[in-house]
Structure formats: C-alpha cells, structure tokens
C-alpha positions in Angstrom: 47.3 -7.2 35.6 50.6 -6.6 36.9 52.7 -3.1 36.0 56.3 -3.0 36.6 58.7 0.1 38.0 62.2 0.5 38.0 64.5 0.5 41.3 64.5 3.1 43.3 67.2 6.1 42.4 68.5 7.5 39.3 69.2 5.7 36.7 70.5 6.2 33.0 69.1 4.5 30.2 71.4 1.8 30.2 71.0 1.5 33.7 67.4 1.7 33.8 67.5 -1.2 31.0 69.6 -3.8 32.8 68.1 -3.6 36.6 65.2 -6.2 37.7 61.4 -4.1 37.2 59.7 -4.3 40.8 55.9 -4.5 41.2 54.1 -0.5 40.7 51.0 0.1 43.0 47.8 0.5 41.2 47.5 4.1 42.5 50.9 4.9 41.6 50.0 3.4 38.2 47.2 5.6 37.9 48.6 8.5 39.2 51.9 7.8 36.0 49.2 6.5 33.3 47.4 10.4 34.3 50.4 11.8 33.6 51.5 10.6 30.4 48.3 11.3 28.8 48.0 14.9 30.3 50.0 17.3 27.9 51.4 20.1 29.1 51.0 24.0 27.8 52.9 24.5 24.6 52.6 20.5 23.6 55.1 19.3 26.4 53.7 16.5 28.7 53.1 18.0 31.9 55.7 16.6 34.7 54.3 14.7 37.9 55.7 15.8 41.1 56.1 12.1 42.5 59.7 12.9 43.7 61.0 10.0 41.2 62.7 10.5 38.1 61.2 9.3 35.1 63.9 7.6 32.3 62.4 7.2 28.8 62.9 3.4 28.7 61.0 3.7 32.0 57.7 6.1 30.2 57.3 4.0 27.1 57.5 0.5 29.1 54.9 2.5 31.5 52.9 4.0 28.7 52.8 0.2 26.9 51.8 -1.3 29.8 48.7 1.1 30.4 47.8 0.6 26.9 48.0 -3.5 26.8 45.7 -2.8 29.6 43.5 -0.7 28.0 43.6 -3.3 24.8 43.0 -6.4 27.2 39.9 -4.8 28.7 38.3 -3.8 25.4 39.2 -7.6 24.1 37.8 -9.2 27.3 34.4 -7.1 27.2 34.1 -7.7 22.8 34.8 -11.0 23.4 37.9 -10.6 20.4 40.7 -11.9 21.2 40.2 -11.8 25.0 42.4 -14.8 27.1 39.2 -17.5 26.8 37.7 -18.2 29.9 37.5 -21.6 31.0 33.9 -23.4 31.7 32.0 -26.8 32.6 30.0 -28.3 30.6 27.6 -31.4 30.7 26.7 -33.1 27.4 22.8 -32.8 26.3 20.7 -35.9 26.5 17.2 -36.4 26.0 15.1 -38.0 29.3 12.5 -37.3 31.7 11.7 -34.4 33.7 8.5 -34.0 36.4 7.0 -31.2 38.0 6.3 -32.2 41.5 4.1 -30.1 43.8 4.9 -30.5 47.7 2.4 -30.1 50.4 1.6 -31.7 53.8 -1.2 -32.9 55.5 -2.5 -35.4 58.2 -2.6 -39.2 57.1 -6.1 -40.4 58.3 -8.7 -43.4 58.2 -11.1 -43.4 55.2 -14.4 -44.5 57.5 -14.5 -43.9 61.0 -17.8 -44.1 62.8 -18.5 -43.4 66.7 -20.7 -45.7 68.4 -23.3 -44.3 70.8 -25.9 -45.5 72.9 -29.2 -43.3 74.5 -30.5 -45.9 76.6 -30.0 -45.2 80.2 -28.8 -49.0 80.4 -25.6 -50.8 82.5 -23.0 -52.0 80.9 -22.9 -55.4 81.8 -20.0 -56.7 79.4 -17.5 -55.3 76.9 -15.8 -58.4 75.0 -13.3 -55.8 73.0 -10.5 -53.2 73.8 -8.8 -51.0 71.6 -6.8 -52.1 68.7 -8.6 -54.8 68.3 -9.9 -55.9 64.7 -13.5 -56.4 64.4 -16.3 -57.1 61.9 -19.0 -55.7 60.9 -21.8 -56.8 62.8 -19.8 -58.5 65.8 -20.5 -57.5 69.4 -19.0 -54.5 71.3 -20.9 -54.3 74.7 -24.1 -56.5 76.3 -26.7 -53.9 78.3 -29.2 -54.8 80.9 -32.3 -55.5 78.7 -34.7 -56.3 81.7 -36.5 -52.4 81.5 -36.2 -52.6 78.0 -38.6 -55.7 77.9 -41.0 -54.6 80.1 -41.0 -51.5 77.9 -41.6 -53.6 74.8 -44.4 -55.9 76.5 -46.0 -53.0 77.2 -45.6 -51.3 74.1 -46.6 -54.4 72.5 -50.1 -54.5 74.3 -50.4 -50.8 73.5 -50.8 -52.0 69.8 -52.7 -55.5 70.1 -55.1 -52.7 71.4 -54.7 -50.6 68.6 -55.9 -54.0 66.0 -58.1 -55.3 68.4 -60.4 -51.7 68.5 -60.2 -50.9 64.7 -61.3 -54.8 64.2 -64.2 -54.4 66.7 -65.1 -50.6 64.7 -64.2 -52.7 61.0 -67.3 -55.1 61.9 -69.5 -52.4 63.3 -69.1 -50.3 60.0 -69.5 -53.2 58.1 -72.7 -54.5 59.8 -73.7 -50.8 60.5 -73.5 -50.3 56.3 -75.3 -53.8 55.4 -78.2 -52.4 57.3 -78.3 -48.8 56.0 -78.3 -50.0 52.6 -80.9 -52.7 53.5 -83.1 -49.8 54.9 -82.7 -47.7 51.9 -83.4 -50.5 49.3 -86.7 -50.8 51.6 -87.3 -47.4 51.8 -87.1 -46.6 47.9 -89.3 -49.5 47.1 -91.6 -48.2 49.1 -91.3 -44.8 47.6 -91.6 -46.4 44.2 -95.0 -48.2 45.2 -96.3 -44.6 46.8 -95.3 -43.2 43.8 -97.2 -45.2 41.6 -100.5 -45.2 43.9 -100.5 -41.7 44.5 -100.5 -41.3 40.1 -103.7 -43.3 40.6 -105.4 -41.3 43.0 -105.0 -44.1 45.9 -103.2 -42.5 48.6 -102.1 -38.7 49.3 -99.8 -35.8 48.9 -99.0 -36.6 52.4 -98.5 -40.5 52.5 -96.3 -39.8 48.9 -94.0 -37.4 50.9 -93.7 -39.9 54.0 -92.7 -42.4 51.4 -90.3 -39.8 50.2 -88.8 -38.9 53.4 -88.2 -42.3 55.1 -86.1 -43.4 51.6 -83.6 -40.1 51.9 -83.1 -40.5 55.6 -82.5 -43.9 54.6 -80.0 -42.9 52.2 -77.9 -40.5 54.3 -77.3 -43.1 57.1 -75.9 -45.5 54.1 -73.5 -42.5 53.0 -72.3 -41.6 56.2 -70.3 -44.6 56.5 -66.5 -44.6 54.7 -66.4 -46.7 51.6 -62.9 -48.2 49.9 -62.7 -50.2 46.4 -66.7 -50.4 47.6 -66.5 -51.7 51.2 -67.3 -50.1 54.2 -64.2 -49.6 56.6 -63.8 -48.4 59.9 -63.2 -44.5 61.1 -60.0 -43.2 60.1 -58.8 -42.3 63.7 -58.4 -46.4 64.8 -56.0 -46.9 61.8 -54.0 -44.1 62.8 -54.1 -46.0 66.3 -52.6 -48.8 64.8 -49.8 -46.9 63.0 -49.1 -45.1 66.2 -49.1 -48.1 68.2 -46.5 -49.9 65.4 -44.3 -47.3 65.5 -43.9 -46.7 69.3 -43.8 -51.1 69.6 -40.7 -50.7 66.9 -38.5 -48.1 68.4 -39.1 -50.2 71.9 -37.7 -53.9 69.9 -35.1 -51.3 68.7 -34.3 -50.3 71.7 -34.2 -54.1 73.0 -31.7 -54.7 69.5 -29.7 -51.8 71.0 -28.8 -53.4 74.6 -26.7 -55.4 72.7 -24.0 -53.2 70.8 -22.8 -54.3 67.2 -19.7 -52.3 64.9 -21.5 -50.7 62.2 -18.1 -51.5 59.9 -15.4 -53.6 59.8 -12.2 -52.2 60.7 -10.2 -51.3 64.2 -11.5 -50.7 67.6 -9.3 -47.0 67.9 -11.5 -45.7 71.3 -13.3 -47.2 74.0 -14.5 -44.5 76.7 -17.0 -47.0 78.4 -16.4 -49.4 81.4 -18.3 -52.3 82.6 -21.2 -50.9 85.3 -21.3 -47.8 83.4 -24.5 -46.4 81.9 -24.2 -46.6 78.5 -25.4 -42.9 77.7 -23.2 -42.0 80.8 -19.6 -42.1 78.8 -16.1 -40.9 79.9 -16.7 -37.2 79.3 -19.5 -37.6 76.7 -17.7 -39.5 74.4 -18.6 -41.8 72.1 -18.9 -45.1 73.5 -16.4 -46.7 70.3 -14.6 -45.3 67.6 -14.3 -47.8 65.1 -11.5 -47.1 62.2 -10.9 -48.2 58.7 -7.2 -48.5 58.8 -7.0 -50.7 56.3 -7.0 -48.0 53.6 -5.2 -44.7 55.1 -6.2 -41.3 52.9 -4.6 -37.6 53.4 -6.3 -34.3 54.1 -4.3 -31.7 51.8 -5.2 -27.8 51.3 -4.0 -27.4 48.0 -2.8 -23.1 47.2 -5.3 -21.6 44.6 -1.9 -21.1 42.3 -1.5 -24.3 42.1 -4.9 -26.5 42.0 -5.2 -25.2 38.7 -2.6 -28.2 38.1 -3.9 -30.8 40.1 -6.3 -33.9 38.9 -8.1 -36.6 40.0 -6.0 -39.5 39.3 -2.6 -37.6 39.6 0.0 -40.2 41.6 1.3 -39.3 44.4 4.5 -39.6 46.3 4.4 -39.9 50.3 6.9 -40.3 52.6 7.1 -39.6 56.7 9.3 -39.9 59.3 7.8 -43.4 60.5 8.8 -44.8 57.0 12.4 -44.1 57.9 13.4 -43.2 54.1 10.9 -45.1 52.5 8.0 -43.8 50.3 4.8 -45.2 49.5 2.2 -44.8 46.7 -0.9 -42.4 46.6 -3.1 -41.0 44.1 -5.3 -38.3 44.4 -9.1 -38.8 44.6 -11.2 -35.8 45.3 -10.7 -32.2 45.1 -13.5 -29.8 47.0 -15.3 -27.6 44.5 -15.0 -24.9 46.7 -12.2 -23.2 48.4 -11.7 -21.8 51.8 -9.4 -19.6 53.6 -5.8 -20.2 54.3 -5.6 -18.3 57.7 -2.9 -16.5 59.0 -3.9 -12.7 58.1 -3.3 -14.6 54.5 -5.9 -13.7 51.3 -5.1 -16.5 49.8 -7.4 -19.5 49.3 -6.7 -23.5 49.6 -9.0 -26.0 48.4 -9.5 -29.3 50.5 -8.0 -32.0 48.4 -8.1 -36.0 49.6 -5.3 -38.1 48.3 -5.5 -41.8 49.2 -2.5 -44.1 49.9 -2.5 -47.1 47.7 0.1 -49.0 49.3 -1.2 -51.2 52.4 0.6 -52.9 55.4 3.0 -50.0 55.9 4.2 -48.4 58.5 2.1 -45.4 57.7 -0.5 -45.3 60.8 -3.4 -42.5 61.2 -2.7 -39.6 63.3 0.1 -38.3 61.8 1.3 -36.1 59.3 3.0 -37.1 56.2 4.5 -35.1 53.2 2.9 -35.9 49.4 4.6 -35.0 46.4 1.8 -35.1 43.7 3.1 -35.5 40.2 1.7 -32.6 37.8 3.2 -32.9 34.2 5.9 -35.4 33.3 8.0 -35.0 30.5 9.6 -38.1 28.6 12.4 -38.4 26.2 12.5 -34.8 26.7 15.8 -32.6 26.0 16.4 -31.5 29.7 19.2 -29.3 31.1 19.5 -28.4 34.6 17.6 -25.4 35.7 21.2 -23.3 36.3 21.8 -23.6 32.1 19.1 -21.5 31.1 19.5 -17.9 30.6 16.9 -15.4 30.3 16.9 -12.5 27.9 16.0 -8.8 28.4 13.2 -9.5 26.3 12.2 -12.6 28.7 13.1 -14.9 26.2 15.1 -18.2 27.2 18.1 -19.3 25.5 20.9 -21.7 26.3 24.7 -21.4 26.0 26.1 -24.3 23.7 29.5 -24.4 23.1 31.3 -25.4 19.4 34.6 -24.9 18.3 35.8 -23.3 22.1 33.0 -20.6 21.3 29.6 -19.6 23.2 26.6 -20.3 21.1 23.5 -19.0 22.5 20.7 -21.1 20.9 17.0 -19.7 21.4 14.5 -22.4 23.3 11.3 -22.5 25.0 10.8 -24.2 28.3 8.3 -26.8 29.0 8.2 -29.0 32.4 10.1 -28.0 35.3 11.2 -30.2 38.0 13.3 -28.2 41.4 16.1 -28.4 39.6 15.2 -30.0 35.7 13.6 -28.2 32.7 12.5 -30.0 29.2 13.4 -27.3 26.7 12.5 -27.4 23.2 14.2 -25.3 20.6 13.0 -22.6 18.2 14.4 -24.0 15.5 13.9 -27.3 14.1 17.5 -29.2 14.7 19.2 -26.7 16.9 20.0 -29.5 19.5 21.6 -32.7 19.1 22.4 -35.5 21.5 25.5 -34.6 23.0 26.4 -31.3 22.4 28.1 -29.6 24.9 25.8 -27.4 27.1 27.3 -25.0 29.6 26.2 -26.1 32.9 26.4 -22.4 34.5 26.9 -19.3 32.3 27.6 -16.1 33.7 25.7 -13.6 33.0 28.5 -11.7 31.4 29.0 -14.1 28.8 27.9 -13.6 25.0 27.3 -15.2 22.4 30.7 -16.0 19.9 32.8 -15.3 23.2 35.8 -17.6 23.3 36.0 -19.9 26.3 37.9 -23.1 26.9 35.7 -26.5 27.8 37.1 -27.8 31.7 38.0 -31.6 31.8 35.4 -33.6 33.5 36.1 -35.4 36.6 35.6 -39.0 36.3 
C-alpha cells in the first residue's frame, strides 16, 4: 500500500490541492497516522513536531489513507470484499494411485552349491572354466583313482570275509541245533520209558533221575542256540561283521565315484580355485573346489523396516531397476518373508525382517553380485478420485479437507484419504456427491486461505 505526501514547503489549501502527492515513508506514515489519532488535552489533536506543516486537505487525505488501510486489512483477513487472490488449479479426475515402498538389496543366484572334494587325490584333468554352462551331472575334474582301487579291493575282501565267516557260523548253528534237538528227542524218550518202568517197580530212584538229567542237559544245549521265524541262525556278532564290512566297502566305491567330479545342479560354473596337479582337498586357500550358480533365475536379499512389513505380502509385484539396466526396469514379485526379525545395526533399535523377492523377468542384463533398487507395490488404488499430495490440507483437529473452488470462491470440502503414492493420494469424500469429475481443485492452498474467500482461477498453460 502506497501513502502519498505533499511537496516539501508551505502550502495553502489551494496550493496543497493542485501540486503532484510524492511517496510518504512507512515510518513517517506511522509516526502522522499516531498523531491524528492521539487527541490532545482539552479535545484538540495533539501536534507532531516533524518540522512540516500540516494543511487540512493534506490530514484528511492522510487520515483516509490510514483508514483504507486499516479497511483493506480487515477485508483481506475476513475474506469480505478483499482484492481476490489469484490461484492454480487442476481439474479432478478419477484414476489410479499406488503406494510403493523402496528398499535396496543385493541381486543374487537362487541355488548355488560349492563343490568339494576330501580325497587326498591329484587332479589329473579339469574339462571346464568359469562361466561356463553346465548340467547336472556332467564332469568337472578326473582324480587319480589308482589308491582309491586298491582301497576298495581291499575293502571289498574285508567283507567277502565278513559273508564267508557268518556262512561258515550259519551252517555250524544249523548243524549244531539239528543235533541238540536230536539229542533231546532221545533224551525225553528215554525219560518217558524210565518213567514208566520206575511206576512199575523195574528200575530205581537213581536210574529215573539219570533219565531225568541227560533229557534237561539235552534240552539247554537245544536252547542255547538263536532261533528266527523257527530256524537256528548264526551269532549276532558275524552279521554285524557283515554290516560293518558293507558300509566301510561303500564309502571306499564312493570314494572311487568321487575321483571323478560331477555338478550337483545345472547352472553356471561362477569359481574354479583348483588347478590340474593339485590335490583335490588341497584348494587355492581352502576354497571350494567349484561354485556352481543358478543364474538362470536371479532373487534379491531385502531387510524390510518393522514399520513397514506390516504392508508387505507374498505375491506383492515388484519393481527393479539398477544401474546395469541403463533406465530399464524389470519384473519381480516377492516370495518369502522371514518370520522373524533381526537387528538393523548401526546403534539403531529398530528391527528388519529378511525378505526374498525374485526377479521374474530372464535374459536381462541383471547379473548376480550386485545391488539393485525394488519398489514393491503395497496398495493400488483404481478409478480412484486422486489429487496430488500438495492439495490436501489438514485441519487443527487432524482432519483432511480439500480446497475446491466454485463461483471464484474457496470451498473447503471434508475427505478422507486412502492410498498414497510420493506424490498421489485417493481421497474419498465425507459426503456422498461432494466431488464431481472436473471440478476445479486448487493445486496448492496456502495455509492462510479459508473457506468462502474470494480468489481468481490462473489460466492454464497449454
């Protein structure tokens, strides 16, 4: 607001009237609008020493001047009357909003196995190198087998042994039990027939008891040999012989299998720390011999914030991009969340739960090792009223509301919000038809601004 004074000088009223105002300094306004409204003792206005002389034309244009300011600043804070202020708008449309949650992680295989070997054999050939593509089963290294033979000839002895002794102790029991039981069917015949003559008064106490005694010892030597399904079999200790025998001859045909060195998995040859004339259990710094790699399907390792897994699901798609894809993005989905959490680190309390998102896209540039960025989509929104985030204004009493505009006048219209993208929120309204397709929504209200408030609508750029 600009306020005018008079030239410098004395003037008379007529004077004062017909020469050109110059601009007044705020604090000489200030120091004339105090002065006029100060009365002096007895009713008169109280003069201010300024040194200028004060015309009446000159007190009342002053005095008018402080009062249209006075009247402009009630009008622009009631909002009656005030100059309208001038604001863009953006016309509301119903479409789709998606709350994205950003984290970052390493992209890595999903199977990688290391290859190892204990025997204490020379490498006598390695047909691959790494990087390249094998399948399961196919050949990674030849070992000398020659001490590994002898090993299993020996081994294999060590259990023909094993068989040949419990066979030998199988037919002793067996021929050992025919003739206990012979005996003892002899024995208790004979018992019977002592019996019998010793009721008649034909033999003695003496010769019954003999009878007696030769048809128990008979039957203990039957029972002491081992019975199964009602056949005799040999002592328990030459079966376990045999099962010792087996089990040291299979780890030694194993270990023969084993001087020839297969991928457990199909996939990508990522490591080789061996070298032809090399021990096999004597690696490059005790490393595996191979590290075969899955890189045909690539996963990521995420720690998910305990805020925010709340919001996170198995299935959820997932966007991932990287440097290496130079822009592009490529498609994910997430596929396990840990059900426990660990800690962030850092000094931090907060907890992160491991969560494994794998990349459904193949044949990208996307290559294990690296770390990529996944934006997993949480809630989606569709034909959804959305406004940008900057339209919303929030109440005292934390309630939202946006700032409409019809005929050149702020409308606040009450509305809840649903999902929020960076920048997007769906809102919905309080009351059933509030919003229509179209209407004019201000894109940034000022916090000063109230509802019925007159503004003017900015042309839109085309």
């Amino acid at each position: 607001m600009r306020i005018w004074k008079g030239r410098k000088g004395e003037f008379d009223q007529t004077e004062a009237a017909d020469q050109e105002a110059e601009p007044m300094s705020e604090e000489e306004f200030n120091m004339e609008l105090q002065s006029l409204m100060t009365e002096e003792t007895g009713g008169k206005k109280k003069k201010k020493k300024t040194g200028k002389k004060w015309t009446r034309k000159r007190k009342i244009i002053t005095g008018a001047g402080a009062l249209g300011a006075v009247l402009l600043l009630l009008r622009i804070f009631s909002g009656g009357g005030a100059k309208p202020v001038m604001v863009s708008t953006i016309p509301l449309s119903k479409g789709e909003v998606v709350e994205m949650l950003s984290v970052s992680g390493p992209v890595q295989e999903t199977d990688s196995v290391e290859v190892v070997s204990n025997l204490h054999a020379e490498i006598l050939e390695l047909p691959v190198k790494e990087g390249d593509r094998v399948e399961k089963g196919q050949l990674l290294a030849t070992l000398d087998d020659q001490d590994v033979k002898k090993e299993v000839d020996i081994a294999q002895n060590g259990y023909d042994l094993a068989v040949s002794t419990y066979n030998d102790n199988q037919l002793e029991a067996e021929n050992g039990y025919a003739k206990a039981r012979q005996d003892f069917e002899t024995a208790k015949a004979n018992y019977d027939r002592s019996l019998i003559l010793f009721q008649g008064g034909d033999i003695s106490q003496v010769d019954l008891e003999a009878a007696s005694n030769a048809m128990n010892d008979a039957q203990r030597q039957m029972s002491s040999y081992s019975l199964k399904d009602g056949r005799p079999i040999a002592n328990e200790s030459y079966a376990l012989q045999i099962e010792k025998a087996a089990f040291e001859l299979e780890q030694k045909k194993e270990a023969l299998e084993n001087t020839r060195i297969t991928s457990p998995i199909s996939g990508t040859v990522v490591r080789v720390n061996c070298k032809v004339g090399r021990f096999a259990d004597k690696t490059d710094d005790d490393k595996p011999m191979f590290i075969i790699s899955n890189l045909d399907v690539l996963e990521m390792k995420i720690n998910v914030s305990e805020y925010s897994i709340g919001k996170v699901e198995i299935g959820q798609p997932v966007e991932i991009s990287a440097d290496i894809l130079n822009g592009e993005t490529v498609r994910g989905e997430v596929t396990a969340i840990s059900p426990t959490g660990e800690e962030k680190g850092g000094g931090s309390t907060e907890r992160v739960i491991p969560t494994t998102i794998r990349i459904i896209d193949q044949n990208t540039r996307l290559i294990a090792g690296i770390t990529a960025k996944a934006r997993i989509e949480l809630q989606k929104a569709e034909q959804a009223w959305v406004v940008p985030i900057s339209a919303m204004i929030q109440q005292p009493d934390g309630s939202m509301v946006i700032a409409a505009v019809e005929d050149n006048k702020v409308k606040y219209i009450p509305v809840e919000t649903g999902v929020e993208s960076d920048i997007e929120a769906e809102i919905v309204p309080k009351e059933e038809g509030a919003l229509t397709e179209g209407m004019e929504v201000i894109e940034t209200p000022s916090p000063m601004m109230t509802d019925g408030m007159a503004v003017i609508v900015a042309p839109r750029l085309q």
